[in-house]
C-alpha positions as CSV (number, residue, x, y, z in Angstrom):
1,X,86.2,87.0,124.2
2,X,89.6,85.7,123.8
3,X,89.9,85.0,120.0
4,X,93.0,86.5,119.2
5,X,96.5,85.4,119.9
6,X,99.9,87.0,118.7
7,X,101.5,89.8,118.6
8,X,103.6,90.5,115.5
9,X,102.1,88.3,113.6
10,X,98.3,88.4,114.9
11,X,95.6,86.3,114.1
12,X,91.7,86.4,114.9
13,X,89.2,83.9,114.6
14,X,85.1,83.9,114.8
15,X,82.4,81.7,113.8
16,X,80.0,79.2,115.3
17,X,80.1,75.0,114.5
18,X,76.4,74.9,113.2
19,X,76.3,79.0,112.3
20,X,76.7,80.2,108.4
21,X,80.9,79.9,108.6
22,X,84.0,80.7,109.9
23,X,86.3,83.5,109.5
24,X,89.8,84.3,109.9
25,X,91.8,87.6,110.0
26,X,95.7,87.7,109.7
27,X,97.1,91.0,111.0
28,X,101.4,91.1,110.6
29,X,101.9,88.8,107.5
30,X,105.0,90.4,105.8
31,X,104.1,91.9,102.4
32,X,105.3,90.5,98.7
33,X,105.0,87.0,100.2
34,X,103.8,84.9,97.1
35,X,101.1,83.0,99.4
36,X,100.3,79.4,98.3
37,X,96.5,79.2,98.9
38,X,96.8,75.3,97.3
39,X,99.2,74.9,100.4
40,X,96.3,76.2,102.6
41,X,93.6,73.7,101.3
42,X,95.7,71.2,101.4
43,X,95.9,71.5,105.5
44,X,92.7,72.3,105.6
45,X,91.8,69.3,104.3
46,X,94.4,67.3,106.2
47,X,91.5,68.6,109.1
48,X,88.5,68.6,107.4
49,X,86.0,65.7,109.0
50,X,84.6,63.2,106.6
51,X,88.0,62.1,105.8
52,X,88.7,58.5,106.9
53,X,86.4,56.2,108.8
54,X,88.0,57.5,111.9
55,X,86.4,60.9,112.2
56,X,83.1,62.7,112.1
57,X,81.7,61.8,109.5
58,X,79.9,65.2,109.0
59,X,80.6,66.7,105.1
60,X,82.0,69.4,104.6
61,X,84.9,70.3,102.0
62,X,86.0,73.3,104.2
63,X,87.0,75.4,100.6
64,X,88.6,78.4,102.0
65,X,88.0,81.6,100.2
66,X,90.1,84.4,100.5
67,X,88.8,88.0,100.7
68,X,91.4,90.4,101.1
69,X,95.1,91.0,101.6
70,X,96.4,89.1,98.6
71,X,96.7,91.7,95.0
72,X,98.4,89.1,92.2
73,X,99.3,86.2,94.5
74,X,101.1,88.3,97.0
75,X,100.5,89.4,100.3
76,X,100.0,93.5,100.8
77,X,100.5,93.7,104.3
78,X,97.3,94.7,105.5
79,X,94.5,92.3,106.8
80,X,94.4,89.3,105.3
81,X,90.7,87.8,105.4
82,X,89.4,84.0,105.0
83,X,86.4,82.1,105.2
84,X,84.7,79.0,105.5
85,X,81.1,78.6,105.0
86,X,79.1,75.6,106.8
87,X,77.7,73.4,104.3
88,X,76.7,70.8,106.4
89,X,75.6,71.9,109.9
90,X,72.7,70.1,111.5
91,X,71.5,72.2,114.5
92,X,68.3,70.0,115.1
93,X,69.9,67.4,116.3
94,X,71.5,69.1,119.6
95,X,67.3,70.9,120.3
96,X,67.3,67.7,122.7
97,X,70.2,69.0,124.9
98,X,69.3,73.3,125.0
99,X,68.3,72.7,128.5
100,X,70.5,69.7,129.6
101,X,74.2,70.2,130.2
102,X,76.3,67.6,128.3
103,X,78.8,66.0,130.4
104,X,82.2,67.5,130.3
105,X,81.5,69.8,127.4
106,X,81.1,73.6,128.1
107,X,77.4,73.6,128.1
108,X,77.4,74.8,131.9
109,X,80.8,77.0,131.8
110,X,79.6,79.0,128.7
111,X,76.4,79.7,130.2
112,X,77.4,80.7,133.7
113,X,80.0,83.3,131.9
114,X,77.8,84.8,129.1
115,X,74.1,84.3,130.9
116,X,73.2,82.0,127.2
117,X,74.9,80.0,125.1
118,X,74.7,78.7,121.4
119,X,73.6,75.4,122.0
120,X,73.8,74.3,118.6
121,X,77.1,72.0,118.9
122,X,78.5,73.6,121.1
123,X,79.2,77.0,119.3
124,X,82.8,78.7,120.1
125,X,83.6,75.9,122.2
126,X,83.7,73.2,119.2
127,X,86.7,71.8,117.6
128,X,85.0,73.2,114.5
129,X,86.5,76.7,115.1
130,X,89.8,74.9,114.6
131,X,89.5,75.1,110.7
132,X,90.7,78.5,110.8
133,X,93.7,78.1,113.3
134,X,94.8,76.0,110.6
135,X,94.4,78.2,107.5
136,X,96.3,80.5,109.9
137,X,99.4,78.4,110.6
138,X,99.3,77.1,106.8
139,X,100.1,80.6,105.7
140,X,102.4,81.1,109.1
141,X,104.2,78.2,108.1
142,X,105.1,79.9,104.8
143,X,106.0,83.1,106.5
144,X,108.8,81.2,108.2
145,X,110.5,79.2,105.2
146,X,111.0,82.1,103.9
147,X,112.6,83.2,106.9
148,X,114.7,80.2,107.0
149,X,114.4,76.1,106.8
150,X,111.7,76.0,109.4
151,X,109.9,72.2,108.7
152,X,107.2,71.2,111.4
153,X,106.1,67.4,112.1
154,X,103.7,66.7,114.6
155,X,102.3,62.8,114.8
156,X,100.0,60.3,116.9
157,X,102.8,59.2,119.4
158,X,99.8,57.6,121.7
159,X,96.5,55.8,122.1
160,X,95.1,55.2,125.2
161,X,98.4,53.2,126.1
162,X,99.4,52.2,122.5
163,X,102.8,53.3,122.4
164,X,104.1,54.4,119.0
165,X,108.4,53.7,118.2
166,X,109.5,57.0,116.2
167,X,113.0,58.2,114.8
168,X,112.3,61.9,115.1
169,X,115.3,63.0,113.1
170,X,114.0,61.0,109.6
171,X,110.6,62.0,110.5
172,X,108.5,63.9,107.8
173,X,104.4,64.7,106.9
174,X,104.8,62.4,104.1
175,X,105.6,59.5,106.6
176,X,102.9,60.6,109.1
177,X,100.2,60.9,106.3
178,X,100.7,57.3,105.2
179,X,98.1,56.1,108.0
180,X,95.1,56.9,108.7
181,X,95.7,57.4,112.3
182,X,99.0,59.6,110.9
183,X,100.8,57.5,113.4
184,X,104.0,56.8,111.6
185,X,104.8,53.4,113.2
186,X,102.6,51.1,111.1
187,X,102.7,48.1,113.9
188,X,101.5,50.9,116.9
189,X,99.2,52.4,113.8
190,X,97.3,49.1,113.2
191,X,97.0,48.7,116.5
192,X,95.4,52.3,117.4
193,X,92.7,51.7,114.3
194,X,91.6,49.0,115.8
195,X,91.1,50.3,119.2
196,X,89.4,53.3,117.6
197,X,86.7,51.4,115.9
198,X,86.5,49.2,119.2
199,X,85.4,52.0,121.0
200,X,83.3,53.9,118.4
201,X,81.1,50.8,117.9
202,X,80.6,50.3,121.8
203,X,79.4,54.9,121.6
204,X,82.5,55.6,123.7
205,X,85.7,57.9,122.9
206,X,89.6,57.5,123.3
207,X,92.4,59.9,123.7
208,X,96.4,59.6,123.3
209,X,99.5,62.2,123.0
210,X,100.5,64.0,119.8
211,X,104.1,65.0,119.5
212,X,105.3,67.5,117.1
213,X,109.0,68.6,116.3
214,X,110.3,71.9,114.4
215,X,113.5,71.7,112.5
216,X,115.4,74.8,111.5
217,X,114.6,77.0,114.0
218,X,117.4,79.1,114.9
219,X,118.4,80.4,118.8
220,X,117.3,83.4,120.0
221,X,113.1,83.5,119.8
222,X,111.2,83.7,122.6
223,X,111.1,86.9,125.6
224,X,112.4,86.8,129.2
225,X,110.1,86.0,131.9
226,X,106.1,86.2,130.6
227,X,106.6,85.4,126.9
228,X,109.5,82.7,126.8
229,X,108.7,81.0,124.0
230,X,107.9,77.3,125.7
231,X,105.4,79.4,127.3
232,X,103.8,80.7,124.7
233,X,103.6,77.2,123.2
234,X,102.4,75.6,126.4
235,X,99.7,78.1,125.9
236,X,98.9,77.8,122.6
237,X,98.4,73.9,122.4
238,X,96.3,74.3,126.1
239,X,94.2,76.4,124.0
240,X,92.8,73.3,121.9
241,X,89.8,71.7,122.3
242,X,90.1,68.7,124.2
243,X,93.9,69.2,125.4
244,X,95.3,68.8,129.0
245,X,98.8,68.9,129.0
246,X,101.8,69.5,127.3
247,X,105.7,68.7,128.0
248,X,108.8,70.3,126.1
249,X,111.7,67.9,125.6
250,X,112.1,65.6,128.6
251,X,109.0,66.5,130.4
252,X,108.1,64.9,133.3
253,X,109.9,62.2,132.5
254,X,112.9,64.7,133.1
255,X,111.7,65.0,137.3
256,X,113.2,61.3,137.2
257,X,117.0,62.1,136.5
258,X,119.3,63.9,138.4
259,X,120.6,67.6,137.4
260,X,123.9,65.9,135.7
261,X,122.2,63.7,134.0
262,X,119.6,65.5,132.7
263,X,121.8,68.9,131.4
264,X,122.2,69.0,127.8
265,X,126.4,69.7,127.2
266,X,127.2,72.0,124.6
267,X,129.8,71.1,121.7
268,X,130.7,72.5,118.8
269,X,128.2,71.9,115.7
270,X,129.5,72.0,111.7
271,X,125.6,73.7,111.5
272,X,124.6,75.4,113.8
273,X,127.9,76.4,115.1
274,X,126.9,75.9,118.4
275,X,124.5,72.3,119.6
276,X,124.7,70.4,122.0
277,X,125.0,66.6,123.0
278,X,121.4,66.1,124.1
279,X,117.9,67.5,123.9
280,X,116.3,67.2,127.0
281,X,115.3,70.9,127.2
282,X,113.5,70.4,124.0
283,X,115.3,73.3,122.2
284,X,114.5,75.9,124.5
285,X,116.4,77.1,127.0
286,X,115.8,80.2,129.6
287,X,112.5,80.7,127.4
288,X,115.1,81.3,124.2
289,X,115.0,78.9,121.4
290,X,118.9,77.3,121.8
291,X,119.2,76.2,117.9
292,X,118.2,72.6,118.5
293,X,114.7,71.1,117.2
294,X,112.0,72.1,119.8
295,X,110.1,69.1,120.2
296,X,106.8,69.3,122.6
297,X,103.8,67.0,123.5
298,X,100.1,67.2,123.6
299,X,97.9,65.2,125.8
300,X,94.4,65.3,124.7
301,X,91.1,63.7,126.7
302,X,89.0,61.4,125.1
303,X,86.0,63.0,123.6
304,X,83.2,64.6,125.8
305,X,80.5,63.5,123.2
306,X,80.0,59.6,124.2
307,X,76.7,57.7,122.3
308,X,75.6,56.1,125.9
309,X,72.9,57.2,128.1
310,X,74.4,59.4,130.9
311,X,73.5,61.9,134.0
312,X,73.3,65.3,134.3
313,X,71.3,68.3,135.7
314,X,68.6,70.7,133.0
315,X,69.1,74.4,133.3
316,X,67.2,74.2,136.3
317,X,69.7,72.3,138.3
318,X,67.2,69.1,138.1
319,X,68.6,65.5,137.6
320,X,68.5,64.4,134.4
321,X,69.7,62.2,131.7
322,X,71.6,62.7,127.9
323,X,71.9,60.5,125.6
324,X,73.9,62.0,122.4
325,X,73.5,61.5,118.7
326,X,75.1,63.4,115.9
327,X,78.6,63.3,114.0
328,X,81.1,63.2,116.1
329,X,84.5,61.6,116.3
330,X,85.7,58.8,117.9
331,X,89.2,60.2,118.9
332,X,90.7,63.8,118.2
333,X,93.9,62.7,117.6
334,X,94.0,62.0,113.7
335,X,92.8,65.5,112.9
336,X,94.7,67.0,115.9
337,X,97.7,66.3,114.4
338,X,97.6,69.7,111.7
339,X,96.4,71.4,114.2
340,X,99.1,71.1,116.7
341,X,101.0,71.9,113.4
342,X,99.2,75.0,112.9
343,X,99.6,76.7,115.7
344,X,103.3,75.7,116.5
345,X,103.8,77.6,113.4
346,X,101.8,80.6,114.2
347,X,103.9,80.4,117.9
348,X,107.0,80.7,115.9
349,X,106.2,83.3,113.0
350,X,105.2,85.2,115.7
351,X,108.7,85.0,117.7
352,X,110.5,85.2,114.8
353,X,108.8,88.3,113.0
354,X,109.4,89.7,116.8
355,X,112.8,88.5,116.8
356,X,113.3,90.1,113.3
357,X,112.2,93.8,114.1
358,X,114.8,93.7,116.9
359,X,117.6,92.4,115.5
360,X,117.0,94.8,112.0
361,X,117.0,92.2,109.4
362,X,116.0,92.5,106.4
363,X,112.5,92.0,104.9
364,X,112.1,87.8,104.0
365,X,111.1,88.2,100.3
366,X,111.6,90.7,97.3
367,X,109.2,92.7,97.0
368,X,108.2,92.7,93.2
């Protein structure tokens, strides 16, 4: 089952929504790293439902605990192992669908590829497993400041045709974080709360784009051909629940210029030495990261789990109909946002701990 991803800095993930927890294992996380677990809460909670009046509004505090790797503070080197324990899973309340296939969810998929499935919401295939990914790009996202002055934004650019206005250069967390749709534009923000609770009191679900931006990357990450690094992220944020596309830079709005248009010139750059004019390519370039911010966008469905009567087939292949209940949310996109975080970090650590052990430099921290 495809729960790992990485290579040099490798992370793997297990764990079922309603089962006893959720675990995490960090292979490749440089040693002597003083590892800020308040930092890893923090997102954590940033994810955690039960937050705002926006999300599920299932409890649980989602307290990490850490159970090896770490001697004083700092990382050894070897495995690092987490955990989350379930402290508020509620498998009764999906007994009602163990025979029925929920519309658009993985009910059917799971089953036809295992021969059973844990019906219990949804199992490996719930945004619950999520938790960990981002206690994995919490400590990724230390790994690389201390490789340089990496900083990662991601926001709620869109909701179901509410169109946010962002300056992506002044951008920060802070600024994201003030709303509780983390949608930085307060006009487009009111706006998106209010078509969240429209839908979640009529049972239904909305969907939207998050964008995300990292600063301070430097050119050079990313492998020729089957690992260019746009790929890799393309691949990553695909590999969220509920996503169904993603665009570096222009995107498809780029298949509307023409080629002189659309090139981004290079000139010279007091910072970076080398920039150039315009971003289009996002900061990537032949699958290499060209110095520039990489800036990328996730599109993400509305929620499978709608509170209306609807049809489907039993186990059986017999008509049928569901009507959910449960905690679920309205729309992913206020607790998607440190999650497209996470794993843009874990992306990048991994290139750049690759990138490292080519080039030879030196190890990112003292070792003490």
């Amino acid at each position: 089952m495809g729960s790992s991803w990485g290579r040099a800095f490798r992370i793997t993930t297990f764990g079922e929504s309603h089962g006893g927890g959720l675990g995490l294992v960090i292979d490749g996380c440089p040693p002597g790293l003083l590892l800020d677990l308040d930092r890893v809460q923090h997102e954590l909670d940033r994810r955690r439902p039960g937050q705002s009046r926006l999300v599920s509004q299932r409890k649980e505090t989602d307290q990490v605990e850490v159970l090896s790797g770490l001697f004083e503070g700092r990382t050894l080197g070897t495995s690092i192992g987490m955990i989350i324990r379930n402290r508020d899973a509620d498998p009764r309340a999906y007994e009602p669908f163990k025979d029925r296939y929920r519309p658009s969810h993985a009910d059917f998929t799971y089953e036809a590829k295992y021969g059973l499935r844990a019906w219990a919401g949804g199992g490996r295939a719930s945004a619950r497993e999520t938790a960990m990914r981002v206690a994995a790009g919490a400590v990724a996202m230390q790994v690389l400041e201390s490789l340089g002055p990496v900083e990662i934004v991601a926001w709620v650019d869109q909701l179901q045709g509410i169109q946010a206005e962002v300056s992506v250069d002044a951008l920060s967390r802070e600024a994201v974080d003030r709303t509780e749709v983390r949608c930085p534009d307060a006009t487009a923000a009111a706006l998106m709360v209010q078509r969240i609770q429209q839908v979640r009191k009529a049972g239904d679900t909305v969907g939207g784009v998050v964008r995300a931006v990292a600063r301070g990357v430097p050119a050079g990450l990313g492998e020729p051909v089957f690992d260019k690094l746009d790929a890799q992220l393309a691949a990553a944020m695909i590999s969220l629940p509920a996503a169904k596309g993603f665009e570096l830079g222009s995107g498809f709005a780029g298949t509307a210029l023409t080629g002189i248009e659309h090139n981004d010139l290079f000139v010279p750059d007091p910072e970076r030495g080398i920039g150039t004019s315009s971003n289009r390519s996002g900061g990537i370039q032949g699958g290499i990261s060209n110095g520039m911010p990489i800036e990328l966008s996730v599109a993400f469905k509305p929620v499978a789990t709608v509170f209306a009567e609807q049809s489907t087939v039993d186990r059986a292949g017999q008509p049928t109909t569901v009507r959910p209940k449960g905690r679920h949310d309205p729309c992913v996109l206020p607790r998607a946002v440190p999650i497209v975080e996470a794993m843009f970090a874990i992306v990048l650590c991994d290139h750049w701990l690759r990138w490292r052990g080519q080039v030879g430099s030196p190890p990112p921290v003292p070792i003490l």
